[in-house]
C-alpha positions in Angstrom: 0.0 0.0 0.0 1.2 3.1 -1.1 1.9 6.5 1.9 -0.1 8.3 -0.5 -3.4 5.8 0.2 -2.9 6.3 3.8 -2.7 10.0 4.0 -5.6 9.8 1.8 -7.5 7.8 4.4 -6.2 9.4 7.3 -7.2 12.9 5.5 -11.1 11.1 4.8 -10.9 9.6 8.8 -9.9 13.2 10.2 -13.2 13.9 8.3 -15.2 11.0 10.0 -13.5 11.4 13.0 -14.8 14.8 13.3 -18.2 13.9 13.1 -19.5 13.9 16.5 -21.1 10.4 17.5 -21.8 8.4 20.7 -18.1 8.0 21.4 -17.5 11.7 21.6 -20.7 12.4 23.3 -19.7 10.3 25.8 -16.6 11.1 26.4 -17.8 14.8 26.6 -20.5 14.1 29.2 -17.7 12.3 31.2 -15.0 15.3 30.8 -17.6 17.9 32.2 -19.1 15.3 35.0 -15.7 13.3 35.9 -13.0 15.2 34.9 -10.2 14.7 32.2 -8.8 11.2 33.3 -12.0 9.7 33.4 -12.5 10.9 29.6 -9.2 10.1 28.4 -9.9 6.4 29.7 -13.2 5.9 28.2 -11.1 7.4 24.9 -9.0 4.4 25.5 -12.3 2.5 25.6 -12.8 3.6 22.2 -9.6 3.0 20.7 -9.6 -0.4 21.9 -13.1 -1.3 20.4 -11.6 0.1 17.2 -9.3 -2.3 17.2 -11.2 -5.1 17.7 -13.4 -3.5 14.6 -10.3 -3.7 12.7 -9.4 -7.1 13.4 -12.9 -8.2 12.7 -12.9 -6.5 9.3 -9.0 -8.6 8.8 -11.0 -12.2 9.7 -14.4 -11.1 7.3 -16.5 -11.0 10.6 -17.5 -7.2 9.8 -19.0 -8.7 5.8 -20.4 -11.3 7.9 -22.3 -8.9 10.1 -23.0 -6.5 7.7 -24.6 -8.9 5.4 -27.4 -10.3 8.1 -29.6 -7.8 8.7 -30.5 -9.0 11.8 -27.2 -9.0 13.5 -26.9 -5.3 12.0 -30.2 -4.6 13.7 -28.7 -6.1 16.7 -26.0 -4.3 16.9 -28.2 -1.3 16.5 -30.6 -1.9 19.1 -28.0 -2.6 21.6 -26.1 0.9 21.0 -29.6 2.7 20.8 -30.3 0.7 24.5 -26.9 1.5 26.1 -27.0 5.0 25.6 -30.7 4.7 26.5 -29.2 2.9 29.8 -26.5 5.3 30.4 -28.8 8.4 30.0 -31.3 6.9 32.5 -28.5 6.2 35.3 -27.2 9.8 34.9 -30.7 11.2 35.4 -30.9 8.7 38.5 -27.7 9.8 39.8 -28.3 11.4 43.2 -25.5 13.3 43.0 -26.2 15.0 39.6 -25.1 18.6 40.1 -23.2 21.2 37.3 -22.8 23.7 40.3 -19.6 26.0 38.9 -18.8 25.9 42.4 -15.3 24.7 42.6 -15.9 23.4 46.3 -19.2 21.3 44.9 -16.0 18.6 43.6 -17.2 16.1 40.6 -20.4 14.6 40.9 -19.8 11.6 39.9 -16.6 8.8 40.7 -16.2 6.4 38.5 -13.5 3.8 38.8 -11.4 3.4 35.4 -12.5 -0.1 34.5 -15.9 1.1 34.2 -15.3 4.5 32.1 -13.2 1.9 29.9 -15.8 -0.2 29.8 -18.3 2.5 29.1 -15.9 3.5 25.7 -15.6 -0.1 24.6 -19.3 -0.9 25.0 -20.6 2.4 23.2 -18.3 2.0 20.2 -18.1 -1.8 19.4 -22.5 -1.6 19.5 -21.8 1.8 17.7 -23.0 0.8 13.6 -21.6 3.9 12.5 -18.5 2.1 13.5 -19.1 -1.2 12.0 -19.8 0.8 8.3 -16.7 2.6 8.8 -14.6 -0.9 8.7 -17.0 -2.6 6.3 -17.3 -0.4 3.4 -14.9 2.9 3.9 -12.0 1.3 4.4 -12.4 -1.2 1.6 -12.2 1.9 -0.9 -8.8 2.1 -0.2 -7.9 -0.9 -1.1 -7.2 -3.0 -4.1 -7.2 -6.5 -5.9 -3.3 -7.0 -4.3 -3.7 -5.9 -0.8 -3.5 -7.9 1.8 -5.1 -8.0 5.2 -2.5 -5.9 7.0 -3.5 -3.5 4.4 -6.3 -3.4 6.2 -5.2 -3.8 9.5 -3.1 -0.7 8.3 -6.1 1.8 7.9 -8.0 0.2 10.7 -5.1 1.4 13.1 -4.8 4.6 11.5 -8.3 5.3 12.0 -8.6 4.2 15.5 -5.5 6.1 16.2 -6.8 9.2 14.8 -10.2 8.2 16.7 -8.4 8.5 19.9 -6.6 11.6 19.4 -10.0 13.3 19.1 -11.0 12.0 22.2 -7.9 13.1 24.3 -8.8 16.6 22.7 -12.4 16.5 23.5 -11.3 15.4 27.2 -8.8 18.4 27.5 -10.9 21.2 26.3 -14.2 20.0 28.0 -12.6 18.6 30.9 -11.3 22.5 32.0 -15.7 23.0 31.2 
C-alpha cells in the first residue's frame, strides 16, 4: 500500500472522525461530570473497540455482520439501548449537580475499569463504526492488498479516533 493511500485515508478519517457520534458524546459528558482522566480512559475504551473492529474486518467478521440484517439490527438496538441505559442512570444519579462551584467537587466517581468499559461498550455496539470498517475502508484498497493493508487503515483510523477523544477530554474537561 502506497503512503499516499494512507494520507488519503487518514485525510477522509480526520473527516469522519470529526463527526460527533456516541463516542464523543460520551466522552464529553464524562469530561464535564468526571474530569479529564476519566474521559481520556473511556477514549481508550474507544480505541480499543476500534481495534477489535479492525481485526474483525481482517477475519471477514465485519461482511459477515453487515450482510445479516438481523445482526446489523442487533448491533443497532444494543447501542440505541446502552446510551438509552446510560442516559437513565445519569438522570438517576443522586448526586447529579453542574454547580460551577469549585468546592461542589465532581459529581460523579467512577473507577477506570468502568469508564473503559463505558468506551468499549458504546463504540463496538456503535454501527456507524461497523460501516466505517465494512465499506470505507475497503475503498482504499485494491485486488493485491493484503489483510495488514487493512489492519493498516484500521489502526490509523482508531488512532486518529483517539486523538479526538484526548482533545475532547482536555478542552471540555477544564468546562
Amino acid at each position: 500500500m502506497s503512503a499516499e493511500t494512507v494520507l488519503a485515508f487518514a485525510a477522509m478519517s480526520a473527516v469522519l472522525v470529526a463527526t460527533p457520534g456516541p463516542a464523543v458524546i460520551l466522552v464529553l459528558k464524562n469530561a464535564m461530570l468526571r474530569g479529564r482522566g476519566s474521559a481520556i480512559v473511556t477514549g481508550l475504551g474507544v480505541l480499543v473497540a476500534d481495534l477489535i473492529w479492525a481485526t474483525a474486518s481482517v477475519v471477514g467478521l465485519i461482511a459477515l455482520l453487515v450482510s445479516s440484517q438481523f445482526a446489523l439490527d442487533a448491533v443497532r438496538v444494543a447501542g440505541a439501548a446502552y446510551l438509552l441505559y446510560l442516559g437513565v442512570r445519569l438522570l438517576r444519579t443522586k448526586k447529579f449537580n453542574m454547580s460551577v462551584d469549585p468546592e461542589a467537587g465532581r459529581p460523579s466517581n467512577v473507577t477506570p475499569g468502568r469508564a473503559f468499559g463505558e468506551g468499549l461498550f458504546c463504540d463496538l455496539s456503535n454501527p456507524k463504526t461497523v460501516l466505517i470498517f465494512a465499506s470505507v475502508i475497503p475503498q482504499f484498497l485494491n485486488a493485491s492488498s493484503s489483510g495488514s493493508d487493512a489492519l493498516v487503515l484500521g489502526v490509523v483510523f482508531a488512532t486518529l479516533g483517539f486523538a479526538s477523544s484526548v482533545v475532547y477530554a482536555l478542552v471540555f474537561g477544564a468546562a
